[in-house]
C-alpha positions in Angstrom: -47.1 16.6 14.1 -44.2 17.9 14.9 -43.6 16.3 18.4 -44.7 12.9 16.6 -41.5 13.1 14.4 -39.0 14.7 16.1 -36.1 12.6 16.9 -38.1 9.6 15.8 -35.9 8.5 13.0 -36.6 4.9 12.4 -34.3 2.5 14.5 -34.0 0.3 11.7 -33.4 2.9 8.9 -30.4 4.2 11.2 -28.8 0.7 11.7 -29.0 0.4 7.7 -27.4 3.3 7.1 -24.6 2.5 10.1 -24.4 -1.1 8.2 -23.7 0.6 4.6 -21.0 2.9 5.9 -19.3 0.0 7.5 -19.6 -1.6 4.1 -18.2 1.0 2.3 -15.3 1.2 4.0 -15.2 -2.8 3.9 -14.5 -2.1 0.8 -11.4 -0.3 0.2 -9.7 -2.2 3.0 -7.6 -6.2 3.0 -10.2 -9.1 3.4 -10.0 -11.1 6.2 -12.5 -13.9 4.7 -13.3 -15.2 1.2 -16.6 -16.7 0.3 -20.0 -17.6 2.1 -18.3 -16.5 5.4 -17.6 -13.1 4.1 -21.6 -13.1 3.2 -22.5 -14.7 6.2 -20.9 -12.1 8.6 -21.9 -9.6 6.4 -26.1 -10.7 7.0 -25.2 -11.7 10.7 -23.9 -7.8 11.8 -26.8 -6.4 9.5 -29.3 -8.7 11.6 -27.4 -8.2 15.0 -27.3 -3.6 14.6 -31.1 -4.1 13.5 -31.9 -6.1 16.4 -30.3 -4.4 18.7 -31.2 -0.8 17.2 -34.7 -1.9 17.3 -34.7 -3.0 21.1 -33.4 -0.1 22.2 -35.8 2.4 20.8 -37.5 3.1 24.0 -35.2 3.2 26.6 -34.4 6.0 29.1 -32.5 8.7 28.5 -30.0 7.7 30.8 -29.3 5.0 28.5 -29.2 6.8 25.6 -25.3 7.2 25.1 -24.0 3.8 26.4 -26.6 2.1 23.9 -25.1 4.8 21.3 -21.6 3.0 22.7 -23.1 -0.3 22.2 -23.8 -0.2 18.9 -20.2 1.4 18.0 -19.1 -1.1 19.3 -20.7 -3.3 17.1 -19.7 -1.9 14.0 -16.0 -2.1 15.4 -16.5 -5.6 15.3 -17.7 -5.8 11.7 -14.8 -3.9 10.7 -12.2 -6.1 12.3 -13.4 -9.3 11.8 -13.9 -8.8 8.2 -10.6 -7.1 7.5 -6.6 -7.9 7.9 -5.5 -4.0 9.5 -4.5 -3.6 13.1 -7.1 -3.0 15.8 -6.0 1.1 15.4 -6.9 1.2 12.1 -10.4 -0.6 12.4 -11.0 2.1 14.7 -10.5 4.6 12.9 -12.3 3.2 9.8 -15.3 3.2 12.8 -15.2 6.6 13.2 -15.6 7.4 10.2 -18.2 5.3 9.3 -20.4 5.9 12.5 -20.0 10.1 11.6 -21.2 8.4 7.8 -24.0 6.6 9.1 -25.2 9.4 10.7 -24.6 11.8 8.0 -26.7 9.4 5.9 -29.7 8.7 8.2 -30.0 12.7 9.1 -30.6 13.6 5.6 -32.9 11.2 4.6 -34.8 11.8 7.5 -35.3 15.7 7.2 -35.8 15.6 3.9 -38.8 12.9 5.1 -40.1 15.8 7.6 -39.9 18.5 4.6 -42.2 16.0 2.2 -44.3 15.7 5.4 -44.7 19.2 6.3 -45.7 20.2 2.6 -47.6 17.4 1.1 -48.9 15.2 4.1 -47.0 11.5 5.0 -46.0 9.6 1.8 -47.0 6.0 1.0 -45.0 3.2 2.2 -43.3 3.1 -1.7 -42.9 6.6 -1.5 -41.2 6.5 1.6 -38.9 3.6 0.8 -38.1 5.4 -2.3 -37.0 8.6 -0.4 -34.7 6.6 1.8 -33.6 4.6 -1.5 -32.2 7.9 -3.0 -31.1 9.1 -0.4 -28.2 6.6 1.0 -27.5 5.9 -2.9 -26.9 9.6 -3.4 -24.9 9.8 0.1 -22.8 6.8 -0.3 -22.8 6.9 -3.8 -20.5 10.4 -3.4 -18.7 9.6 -0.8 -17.1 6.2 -2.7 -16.4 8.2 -5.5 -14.1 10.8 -3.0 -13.1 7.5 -1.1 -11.6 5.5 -4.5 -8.7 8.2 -4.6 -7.3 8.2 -1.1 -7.6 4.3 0.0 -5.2 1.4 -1.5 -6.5 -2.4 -0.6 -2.7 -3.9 -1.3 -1.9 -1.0 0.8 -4.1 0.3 3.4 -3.1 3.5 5.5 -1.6 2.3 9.1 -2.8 4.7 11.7 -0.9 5.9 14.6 -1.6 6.5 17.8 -1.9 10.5 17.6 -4.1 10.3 14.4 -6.3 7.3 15.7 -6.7 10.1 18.8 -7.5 13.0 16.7 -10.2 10.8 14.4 -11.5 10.0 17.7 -12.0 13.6 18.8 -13.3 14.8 16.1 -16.2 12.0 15.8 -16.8 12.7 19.0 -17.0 16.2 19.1 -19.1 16.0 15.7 -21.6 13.7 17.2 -22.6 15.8 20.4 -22.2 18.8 18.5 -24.7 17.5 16.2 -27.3 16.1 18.8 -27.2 18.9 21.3 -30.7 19.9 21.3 -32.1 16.4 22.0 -30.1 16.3 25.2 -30.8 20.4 26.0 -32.6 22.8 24.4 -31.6 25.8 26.2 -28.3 26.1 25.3 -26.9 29.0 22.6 -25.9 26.4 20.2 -29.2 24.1 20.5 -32.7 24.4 18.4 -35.7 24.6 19.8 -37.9 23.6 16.6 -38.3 20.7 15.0 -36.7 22.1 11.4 -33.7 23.6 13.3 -32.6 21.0 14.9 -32.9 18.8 11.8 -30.3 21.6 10.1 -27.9 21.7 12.9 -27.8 18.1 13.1 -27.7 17.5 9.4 -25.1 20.5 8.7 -22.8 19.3 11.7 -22.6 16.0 10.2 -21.8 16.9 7.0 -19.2 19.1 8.4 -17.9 16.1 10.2 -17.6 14.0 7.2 -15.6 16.8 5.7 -13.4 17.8 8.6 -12.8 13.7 8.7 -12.5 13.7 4.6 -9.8 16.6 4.7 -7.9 15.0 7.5 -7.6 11.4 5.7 -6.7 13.6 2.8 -3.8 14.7 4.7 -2.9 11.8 6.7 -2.8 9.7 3.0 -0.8 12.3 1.3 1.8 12.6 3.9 2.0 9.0 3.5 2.8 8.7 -0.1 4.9 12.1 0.3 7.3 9.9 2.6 7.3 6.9 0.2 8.1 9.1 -2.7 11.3 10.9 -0.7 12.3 6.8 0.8 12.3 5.6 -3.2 14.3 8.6 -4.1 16.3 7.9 -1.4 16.7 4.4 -2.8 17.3 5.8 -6.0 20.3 8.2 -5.3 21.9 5.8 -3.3 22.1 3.1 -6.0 23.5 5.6 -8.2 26.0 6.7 -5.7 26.8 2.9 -5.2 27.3 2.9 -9.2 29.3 6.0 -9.5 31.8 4.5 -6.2 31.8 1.7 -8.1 33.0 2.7 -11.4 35.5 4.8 -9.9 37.2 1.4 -8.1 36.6 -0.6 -11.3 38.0 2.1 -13.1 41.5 1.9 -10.8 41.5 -1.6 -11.0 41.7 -1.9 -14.6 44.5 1.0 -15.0 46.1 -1.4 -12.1 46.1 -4.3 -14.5 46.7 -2.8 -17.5 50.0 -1.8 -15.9 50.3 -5.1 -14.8 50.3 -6.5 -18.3 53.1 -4.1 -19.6 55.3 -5.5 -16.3 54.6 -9.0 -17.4 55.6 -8.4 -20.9 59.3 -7.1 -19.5 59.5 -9.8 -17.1 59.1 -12.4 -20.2 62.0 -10.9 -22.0 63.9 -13.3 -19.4 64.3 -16.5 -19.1 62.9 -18.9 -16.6 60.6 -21.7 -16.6 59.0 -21.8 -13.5 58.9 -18.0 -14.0 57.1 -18.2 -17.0 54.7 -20.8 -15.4 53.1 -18.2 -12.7 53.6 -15.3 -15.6 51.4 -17.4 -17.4 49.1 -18.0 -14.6 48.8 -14.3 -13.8 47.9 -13.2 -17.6 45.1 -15.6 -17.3 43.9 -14.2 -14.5 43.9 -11.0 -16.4 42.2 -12.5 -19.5 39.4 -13.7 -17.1 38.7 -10.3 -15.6 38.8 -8.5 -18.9 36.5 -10.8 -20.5 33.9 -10.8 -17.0 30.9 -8.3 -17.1 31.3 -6.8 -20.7 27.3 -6.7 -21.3 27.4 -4.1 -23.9 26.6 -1.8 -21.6 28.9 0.4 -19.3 26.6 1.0 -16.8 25.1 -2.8 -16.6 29.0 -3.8 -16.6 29.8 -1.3 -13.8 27.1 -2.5 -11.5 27.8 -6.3 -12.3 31.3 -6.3 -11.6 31.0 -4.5 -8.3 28.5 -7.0 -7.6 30.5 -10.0 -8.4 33.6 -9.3 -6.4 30.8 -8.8 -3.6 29.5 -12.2 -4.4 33.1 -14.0 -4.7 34.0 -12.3 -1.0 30.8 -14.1 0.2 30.4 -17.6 -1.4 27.7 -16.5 -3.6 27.7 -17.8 -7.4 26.5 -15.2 -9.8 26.4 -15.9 -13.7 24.9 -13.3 -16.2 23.8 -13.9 -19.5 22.7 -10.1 -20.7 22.4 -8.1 -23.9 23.7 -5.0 -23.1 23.0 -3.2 -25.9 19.1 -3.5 -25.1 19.3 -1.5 -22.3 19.8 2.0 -24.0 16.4 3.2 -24.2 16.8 3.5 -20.0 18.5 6.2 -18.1 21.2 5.6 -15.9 19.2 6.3 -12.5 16.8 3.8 -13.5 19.5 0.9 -14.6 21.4 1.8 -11.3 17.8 1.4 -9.4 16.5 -1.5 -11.5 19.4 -3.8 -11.5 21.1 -2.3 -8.2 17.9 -3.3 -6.2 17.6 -6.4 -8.0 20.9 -7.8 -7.2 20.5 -6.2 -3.8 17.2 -8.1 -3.2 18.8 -11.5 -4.6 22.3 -11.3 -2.3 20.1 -10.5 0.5 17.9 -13.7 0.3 21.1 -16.1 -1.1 22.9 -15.0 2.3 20.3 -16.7 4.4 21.2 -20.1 3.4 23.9 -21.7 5.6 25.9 -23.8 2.6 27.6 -21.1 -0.1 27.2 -24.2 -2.8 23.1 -23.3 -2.5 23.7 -19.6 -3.1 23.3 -18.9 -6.5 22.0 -16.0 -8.7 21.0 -16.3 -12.5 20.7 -12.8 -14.5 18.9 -12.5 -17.6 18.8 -10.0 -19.7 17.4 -10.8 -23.4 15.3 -9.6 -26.6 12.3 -11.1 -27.5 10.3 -9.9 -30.4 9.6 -6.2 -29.6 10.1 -7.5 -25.7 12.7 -6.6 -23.0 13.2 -9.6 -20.7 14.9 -9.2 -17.1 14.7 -12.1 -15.1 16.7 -12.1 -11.6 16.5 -16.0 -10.5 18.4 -16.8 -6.7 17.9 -19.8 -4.4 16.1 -18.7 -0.8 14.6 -20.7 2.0 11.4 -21.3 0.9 9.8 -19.1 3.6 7.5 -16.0 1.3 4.7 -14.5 2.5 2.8 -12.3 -0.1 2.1 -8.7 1.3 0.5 -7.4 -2.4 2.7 -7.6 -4.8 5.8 -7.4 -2.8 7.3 -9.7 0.2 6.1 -9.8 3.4 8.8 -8.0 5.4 10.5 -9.8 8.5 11.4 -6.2 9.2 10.5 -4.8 13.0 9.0 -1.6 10.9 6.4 -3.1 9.0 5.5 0.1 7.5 8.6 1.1 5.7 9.5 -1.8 3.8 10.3 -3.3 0.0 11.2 0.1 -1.0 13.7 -1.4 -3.1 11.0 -3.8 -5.4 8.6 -0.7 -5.2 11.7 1.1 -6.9 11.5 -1.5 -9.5 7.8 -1.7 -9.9 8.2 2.1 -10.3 11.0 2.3 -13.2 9.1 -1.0 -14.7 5.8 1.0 -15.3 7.6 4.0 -16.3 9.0 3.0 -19.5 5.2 0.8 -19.8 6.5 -2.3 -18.7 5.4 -4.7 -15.9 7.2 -6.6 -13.3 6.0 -9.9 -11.0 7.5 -11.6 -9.3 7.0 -16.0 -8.8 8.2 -18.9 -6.8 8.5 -22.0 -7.3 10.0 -24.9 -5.0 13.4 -22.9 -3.1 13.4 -20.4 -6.3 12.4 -16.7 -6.3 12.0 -15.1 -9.7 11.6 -11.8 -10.8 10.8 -10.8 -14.3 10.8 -7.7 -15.7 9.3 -7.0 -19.3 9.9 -3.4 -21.2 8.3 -2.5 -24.6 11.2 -2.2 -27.4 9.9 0.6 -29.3 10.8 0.2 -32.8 13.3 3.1 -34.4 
């Protein structure tokens, strides 16, 4: 009995269980098709690793290990025609889905040898049973660790040295793991049928969690550099407010001198003098009456902002209730509106005629609703990357961080934010929760 089952694990069963992990990870991962293609590819790469695993059953030894390439291939191939990530990253969603497959496949079929060994072979429901339990168990667990670590609007970009070290490790995993069918009579192979089911089975799972650990870490590190770049963002809006009010601040002590000088220059007589005197007081009027919001901070940022904008051809009106904003903390009105307006000059400056370039602010109660709405003309070219733009950055990887800011400080007070196009307009709305005093 025992020669009869060792190392025959069903062709078939194994290309299931290769098919499942691929799907798994299918899952957490951008879709590069919608509809009956999706479903179609899906039932075409199931039929081809059956096939395929199937025909090759028999062969040579010799051709054990390119077949075993063969067939990695082919699950490379699922994964990167069914998903939007570089080639790097399909690869190492491979890895990790061959070491899964065979994970999954090893334990169901040891635990079929036990059920042999003590009560005789099982029926054929019996048997399709066992293998049903099995992969739902296996996969079932590994989706549920999966869910926390992997982020369809953004999936982890893998570089070179990790894709490497993946690759190692799968590697080493797999010949660890099927040592004793290629050579008993080393120290670390098995020369029974049980122990060589364990050492396969318990290097395999070991895999899986050497591979588990190392996304872990690779994830983490990841979101430990996005939190330090929005930070980053964060302090230097604040800085750009503080620098800010410090100029504004010297400017209006500049013209509040000013209007003390004009009011002894009118104690004499001229016309023409009192033409530009005139002239000059308006002037003043106008600047005193710009950006008074209701809020300091709001003000602050708006009239840096708008001598920006007047230096560059760019029209910027504001229509803002001030007073709203007191709920929010001063880092997160610096980061909110300085990104905003940020964002908006940014896109206005593309356009060649300064007449186009124009930038709406709103800022408005509605019911027990917060409205901020940042409306500027752009040139019509977006591309969605989740919810934020696609960057025409070189880096794609360390991008938008100034919308993330906002999405941030939007759901931190339990608001939302979106943002919409329509025609050469690019909105973006921003709605708080008034709580009532």
């Amino acid at each position: 009995m025992e020669t009869e089952v060792l190392g025959n694990i069903p062709r078939l069963y194994t290309a299931l269980a290769d098919w499942l992990a691929c799907l798994l990870y299918l899952f957490f991962l951008p879709k590069r098709t919608a509809g009956w293609r999706r479903y179609t590819i899906h039932a075409v790469f199931l039929l081809l690793l059956g096939v395929f695993m199937q025909a090759t059953g028999q062969v040579p030894q010799f051709w054990f290990l390119p077949c075993i390439a063969v067939s990695i291939l082919i699950m490379y191939l699922y994964i990167r025609m069914q998903t939007d990530v570089p080639a790097r990253s399909a690869g190492y969603y491979c890895v990790r889905a061959f070491i899964l497959g065979e994970l999954a496949a090893s334990l169901e079929w040891q635990l079929y040898y036990y059920m042999v060994g003590q009560h005789g072979t099982p029926g054929t429901g019996v048997r399709v049973c066992i293998l049903a339990v099995v992969y739902a168990a296996v996969y079932g667990v590994v989706f549920a660790l999966e869910r926390n670590y992997n982020d369809i609007a953004s999936p982890l970009h893998v570089h070179k040295k990790e894709f490497l070290s993946t690759l190692f490790i799968g590697v080493a995993v797999y010949a660890a793991s099927n040592l004793s069918y290629v050579s008993p009579d080393t120290p670390f192979s098995g020369k029974m049928t049980a122990e060589i089911y364990n050492i396969r089975t318990l290097v395999d799972l070991g895999g899986m969690a050497i591979l588990f650990a190392h996304h872990m870490q690779l994830v983490e590190y990841r979101r430990k550099k996005e939190r330090d770049a929005l930070q980053n963002v964060l302090q230097a809006q604040y800085a750009q407010y503080r620098s800010a009010q410090d100029s504004i601040d010297l400017i209006n002590k500049k013209y509040h001198d000013l209007k003390h000088q004009i009011a002894v220059l009118r104690s004499e007589t001229s016309e023409e003098k009192a033409h530009y005197l005139d002239a000059m007081e308006q002037e003043i009027r106008s600047y005193e009456a710009q950006n008074k919001t209701g809020n300091e901070v709001l003000d602050t940022i708006l009239t840096s902002k708008s001598l920006y904008c007047q230096q560059h051809g760019i029209t910027l009106t504001c229509v803002a209730d001030g007073a709203a904003l007191d709920f929010m903390d001063t880092m997160d009105l610096c980061s909110l509106f300085g990104n905003a307006l940020d964002n908006a000059i940014e896109s206005v400056e593309k356009l060649p005629d300064s007449e186009q370039r124009l930038i709406h602010l709103v800022v408005a109660r509605q019911k027990s609703f917060l409205w901020v709405r940042v409306e500027n003309t752009y040139d019509g070219a977006f591309q969605a990357d989740g919810n934020l733009p696609k960057t025409t950055k070189s880096d794609a990887r360390y991008h938008g961080y100034g919308l993330k800011s906002i999405y941030d400080t939007a759901e931190k007070y339990g608001g939302t934010a979106e943002i919409t196009t329509q025609e050469n307009q690019f909105t973006l709305k921003v709605l708080f929760p008034i709580k009532q005093k």
